[in-house]
Structures are given as C-alpha cells and as structure tokens.
C-alpha distance (Angstrom), angle and dihedral (degrees) to the residues before:
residue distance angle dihedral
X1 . . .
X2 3.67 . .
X3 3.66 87.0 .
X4 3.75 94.2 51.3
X5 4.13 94.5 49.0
X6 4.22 87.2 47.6
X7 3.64 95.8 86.5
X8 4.06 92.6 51.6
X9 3.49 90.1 52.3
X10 3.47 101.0 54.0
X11 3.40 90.7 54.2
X12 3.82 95.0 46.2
X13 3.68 86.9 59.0
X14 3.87 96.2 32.5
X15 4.42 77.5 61.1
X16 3.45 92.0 44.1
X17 3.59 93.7 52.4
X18 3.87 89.2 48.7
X19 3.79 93.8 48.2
X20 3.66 90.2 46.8
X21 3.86 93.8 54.7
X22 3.88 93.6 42.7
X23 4.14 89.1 49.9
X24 3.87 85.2 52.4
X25 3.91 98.4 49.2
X26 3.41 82.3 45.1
X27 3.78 102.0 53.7
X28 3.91 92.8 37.1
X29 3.75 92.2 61.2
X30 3.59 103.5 50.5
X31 4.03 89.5 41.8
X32 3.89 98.1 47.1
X33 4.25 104.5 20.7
X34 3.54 120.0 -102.3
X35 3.31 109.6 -86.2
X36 3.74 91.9 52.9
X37 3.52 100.6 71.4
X38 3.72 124.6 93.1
X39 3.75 120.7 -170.8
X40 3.61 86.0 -120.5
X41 3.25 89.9 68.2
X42 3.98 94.2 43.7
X43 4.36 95.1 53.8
X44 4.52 81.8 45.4
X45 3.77 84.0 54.2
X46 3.86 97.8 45.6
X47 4.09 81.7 44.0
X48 4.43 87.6 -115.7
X49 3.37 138.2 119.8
X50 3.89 127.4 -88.9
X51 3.71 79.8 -122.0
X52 4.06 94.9 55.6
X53 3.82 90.7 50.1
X54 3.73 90.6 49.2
X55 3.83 88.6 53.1
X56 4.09 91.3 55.3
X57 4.16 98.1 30.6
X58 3.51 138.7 27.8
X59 3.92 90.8 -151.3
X60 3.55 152.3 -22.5
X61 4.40 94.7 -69.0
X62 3.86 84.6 52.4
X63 3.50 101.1 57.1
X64 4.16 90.7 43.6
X65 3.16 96.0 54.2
X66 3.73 104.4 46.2
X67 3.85 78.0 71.1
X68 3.50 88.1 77.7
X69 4.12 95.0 49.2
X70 3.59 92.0 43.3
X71 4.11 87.9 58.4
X72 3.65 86.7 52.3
X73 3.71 92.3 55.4
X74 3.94 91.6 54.3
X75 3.54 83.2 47.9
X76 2.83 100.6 60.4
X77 4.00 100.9 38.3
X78 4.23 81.2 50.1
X79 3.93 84.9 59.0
X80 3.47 96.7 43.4
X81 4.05 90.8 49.4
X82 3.87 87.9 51.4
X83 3.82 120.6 106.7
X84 3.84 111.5 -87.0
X85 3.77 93.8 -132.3
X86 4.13 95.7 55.0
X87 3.83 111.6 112.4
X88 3.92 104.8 -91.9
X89 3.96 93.8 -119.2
X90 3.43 91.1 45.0
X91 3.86 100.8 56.5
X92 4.02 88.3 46.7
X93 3.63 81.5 48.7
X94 3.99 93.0 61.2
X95 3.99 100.7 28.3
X96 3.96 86.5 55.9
X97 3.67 95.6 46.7
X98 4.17 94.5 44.9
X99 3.87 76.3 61.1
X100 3.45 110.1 42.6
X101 3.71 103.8 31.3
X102 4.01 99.0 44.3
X103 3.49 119.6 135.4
X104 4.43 92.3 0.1
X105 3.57 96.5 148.5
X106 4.25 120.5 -140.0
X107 3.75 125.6 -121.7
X108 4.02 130.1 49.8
X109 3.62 126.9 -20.5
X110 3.73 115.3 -110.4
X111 3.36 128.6 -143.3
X112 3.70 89.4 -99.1
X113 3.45 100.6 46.3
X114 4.20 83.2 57.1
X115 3.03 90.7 51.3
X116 3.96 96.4 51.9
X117 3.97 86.0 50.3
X118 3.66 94.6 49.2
X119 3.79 92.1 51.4
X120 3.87 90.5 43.1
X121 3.89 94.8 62.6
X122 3.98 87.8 42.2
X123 3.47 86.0 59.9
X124 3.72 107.1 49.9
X125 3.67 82.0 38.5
X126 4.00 86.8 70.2
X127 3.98 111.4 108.3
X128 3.89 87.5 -141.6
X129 3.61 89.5 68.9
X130 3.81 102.3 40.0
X131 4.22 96.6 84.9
X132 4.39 90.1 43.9
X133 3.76 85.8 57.1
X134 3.92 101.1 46.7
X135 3.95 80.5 49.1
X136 3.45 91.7 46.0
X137 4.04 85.2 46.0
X138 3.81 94.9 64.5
X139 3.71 94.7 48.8
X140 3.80 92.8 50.9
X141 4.42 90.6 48.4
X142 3.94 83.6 46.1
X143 4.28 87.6 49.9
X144 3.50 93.1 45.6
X145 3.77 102.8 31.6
X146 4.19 85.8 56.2
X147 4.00 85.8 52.9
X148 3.75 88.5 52.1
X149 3.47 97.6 48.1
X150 4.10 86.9 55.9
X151 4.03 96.2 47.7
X152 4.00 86.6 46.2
X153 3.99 105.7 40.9
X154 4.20 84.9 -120.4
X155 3.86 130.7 140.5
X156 3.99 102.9 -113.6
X157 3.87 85.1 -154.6
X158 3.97 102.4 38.2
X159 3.73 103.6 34.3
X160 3.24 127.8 71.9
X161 4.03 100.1 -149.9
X162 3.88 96.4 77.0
X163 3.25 98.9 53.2
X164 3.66 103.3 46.4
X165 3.81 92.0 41.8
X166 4.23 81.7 50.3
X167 4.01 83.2 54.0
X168 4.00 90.6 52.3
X169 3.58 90.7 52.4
X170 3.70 94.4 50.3
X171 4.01 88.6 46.4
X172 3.44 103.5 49.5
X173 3.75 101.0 42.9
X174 3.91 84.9 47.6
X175 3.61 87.9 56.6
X176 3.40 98.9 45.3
X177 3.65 90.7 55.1
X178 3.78 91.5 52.8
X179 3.37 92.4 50.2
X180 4.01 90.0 58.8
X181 3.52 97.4 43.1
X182 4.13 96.2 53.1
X183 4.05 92.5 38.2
X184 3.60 107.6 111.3
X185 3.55 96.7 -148.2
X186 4.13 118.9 43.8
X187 3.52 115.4 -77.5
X188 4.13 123.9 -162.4
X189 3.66 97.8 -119.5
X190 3.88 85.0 -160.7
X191 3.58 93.3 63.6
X192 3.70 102.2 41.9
X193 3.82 83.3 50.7
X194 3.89 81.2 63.5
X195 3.44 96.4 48.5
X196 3.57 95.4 52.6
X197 3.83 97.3 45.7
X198 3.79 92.4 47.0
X199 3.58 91.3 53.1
X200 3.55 93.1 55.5
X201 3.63 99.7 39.9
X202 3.78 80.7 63.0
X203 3.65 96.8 50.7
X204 3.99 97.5 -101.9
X205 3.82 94.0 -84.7
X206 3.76 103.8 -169.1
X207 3.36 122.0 -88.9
C-alpha cells in the first residue's frame, strides 16, 4: 500500500513546494517593488534552494503567475465537490468566490492594506509578467473547462460549451478583481464577485 500511495505524495508535496514558491514571489514583490526581488531571495523565503526554485520556475514572472493557475485548479476541484443538483452558475458562483475572497477581512481599509492594493496593481501592471499570465491563463480555462465538462456530461475537447463557459469564469473573476483594485474607496471583492456571476447566470440583460 505504502508503495501504491508514494507517487500521490510526491506530487502533493512537489505542489506544495510550487505553491509555496509562487506565494513567496508573490509576497516579495508587492512588499519590496518589483524590480527588487531576486529569486534568491524568493527559494530563502520558501526556506529552498536556488536550485529547487529553478526546478519549478524559470524566474520571478513564472512563479507569480502560476498563482493564478493554481486558483483555477481549486476552482475547479471546489466545483467538482459541489452538489450535482446546484444551478450551474450558481456553484461557479461559490467555488470562485471560496477562492478569490478567502481570508478579505471586513471593516475600513488601513493605510497598509492601501498600500498592499496599490502595490498589487503595480505589479501585475509589470510587462515582465504579462506573457507568464496569458500562459498561466490557458492552463487555468483547460482546469476549469475539464471540471465543467464533468458537472455538465460535455466533451472538454469536442464541445464547445466547456470551454467557453471556462472563458466566462476566467473573465468575470478578472474583472471583478480589476474593479477592486482601481475603486477608490474599498470594495468587498466577495460581493462584486456576486454581482458579476449573477449577471451572467442571467444572461447579462442590460442594465
């Protein structure tokens, strides 16, 4: 048995690893600025090797944006974990706001929680990360276009509903999260993921 389960722990751990780094790279670039982070600096935060971060990333934009594919892939577990007989929109609704909204915290914004959000969109602003996240795009509509395909009885690579429901998923939460990052004022992200998801559930009828 022990033998058997081997294999599915390494890769728990080899994804743990990964997540770790890509939290890190994250976290150091929004503390220190951009161009002040080395990825020596990201494995010594993680508590690895330069080597071991080499052997997940190829640099810094890499390990941001597999952030953003690694969300998918909760995602799309969250979806798949959902009861069968929820609405469709409804259980995208909740798997992408257990995801994008966890740990936002109620109440005022402080001064550093500003500046967190202000250094946030100057990071994902940076042209160096701009080609890692449309890579890291296609993985995450492949992730959640395969859970899709499971809740709905489709073919993820013959039918066209998966993958442009996968696409809606990946353009509405992106929106949302624009929408939070250039209000001027704090915004719940959880409840303008809501408003989004709603309003495509119900076939964006205008306004």
């Amino acid at each position: 048995m022990a033998e058997e389960e081997a294999p599915g722990l390494r890769e728990r751990k080899k994804r743990e690893t990964r997540i770790a780094l890509s939290h890190a790279a994250i976290r150091l670039s929004i503390e220190r600025g951009w161009d002040n982070v080395t990825v020596e600096a990201i494995a010594a935060q993680a508590n690895v090797s330069v080597r071991t971060f080499r052997n997940y990333f190829a640099n810094k934009a890499e390990a941001v944006a597999a952030g953003h594919s690694e969300r998918a892939l909760r995602i799309a577990d969250e979806l798949r974990a959902r009861p069968s007989d929820e609405p469709l929109w409804d259980a995208i609704a909740g798997a992408v706001q257990s995801q994008f909204a966890v740990g936002e915290r109620a109440g005022a914004e402080s001064d550093d929680d500003r500046r967190w959000r202000d250094a946030l969109r100057l990071m994902l602003a940076e042209p160096a990360l701009q080609g890692e996240v449309v890579k890291a795009n296609a993985v995450a509509q492949n992730a959640l276009a395969a859970a899709v395909a499971e809740r709905t009885g489709a073919d993820a690579t013959r039918d066209v509903y998966p993958q442009l429901v996968a696409a809606v998923i990946g353009a509405g939460s992106a929106v949302a999260v624009e929408h939070c990052l250039r209000a001027d004022e704090p915004i719940s992200l959880a409840r303008v993921l809501r408003e989004v998801f709603d309003r495509i559930g119900a076939g964006l009828p205008v306004p």
